[in-house]
N, C-alpha and C positions, 0 to 999 in steps of 0.2 A: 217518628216524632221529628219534630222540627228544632231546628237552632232557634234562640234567640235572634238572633243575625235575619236568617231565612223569613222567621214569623216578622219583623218591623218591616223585612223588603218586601211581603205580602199585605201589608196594612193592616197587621195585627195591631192591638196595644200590648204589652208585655207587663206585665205585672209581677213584682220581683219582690215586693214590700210585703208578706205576710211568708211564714215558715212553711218547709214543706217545698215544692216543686214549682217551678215556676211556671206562669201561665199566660198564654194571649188569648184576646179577645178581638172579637171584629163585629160590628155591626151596632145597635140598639136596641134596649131594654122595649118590649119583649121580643123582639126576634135579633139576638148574638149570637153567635158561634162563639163556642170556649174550649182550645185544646192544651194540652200539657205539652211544655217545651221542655227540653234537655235542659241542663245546667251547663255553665261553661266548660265543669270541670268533665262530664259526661261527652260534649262537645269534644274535645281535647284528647281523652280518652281512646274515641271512636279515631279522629283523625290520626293519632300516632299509631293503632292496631292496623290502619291502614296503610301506615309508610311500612310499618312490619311484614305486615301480607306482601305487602311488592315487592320487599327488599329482596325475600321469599323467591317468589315467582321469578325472578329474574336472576337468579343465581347470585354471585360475588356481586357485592355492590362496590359502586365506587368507595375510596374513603371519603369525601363527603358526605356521601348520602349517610354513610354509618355515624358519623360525627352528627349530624344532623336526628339522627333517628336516636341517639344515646339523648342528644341535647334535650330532645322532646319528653323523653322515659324521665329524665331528671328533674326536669320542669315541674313533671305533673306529677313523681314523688314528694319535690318539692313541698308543693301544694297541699297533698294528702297528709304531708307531717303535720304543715301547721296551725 
């Protein structure tokens, strides 16, 4: 699936206004293309699982990068609280 981000810089349209998953489109009624995008919060998600994974692979991380990688986990608890 694609980011929002990704689907606008492919010339999707993103449709964000009705509940449920958010969606791009590309083309005209009768021949669009309509796929389901991530959410930001899915977006965000995926990205921090990946600073995790490297932090991982690459043994001791700086403390930055760990400050950074907490920063991220917090963010997106943040998020999920409210």
């Amino acid at each position: 699936m694609k980011t929002q981000k990704q689907a606008i810089s492919e010339g999707y349209d993103v449709d964000l206004s009705g509940p449920g998953r958010p969606m791009g489109a590309k083309g005209k009624y009768p021949d669009f293309e309509v796929i389901p995008l991530l959410t930001e919060m899915e977006a965000e998600l995926i990205n921090t699982l990946g600073l995790v994974r490297n932090m991982l692979l690459e043994g001791v991380p700086s403390q930055d990068a760990r400050e950074g990688v907490v920063l991220a986990i917090d963010g997106l608890l943040a998020a999920a609280r409210s």
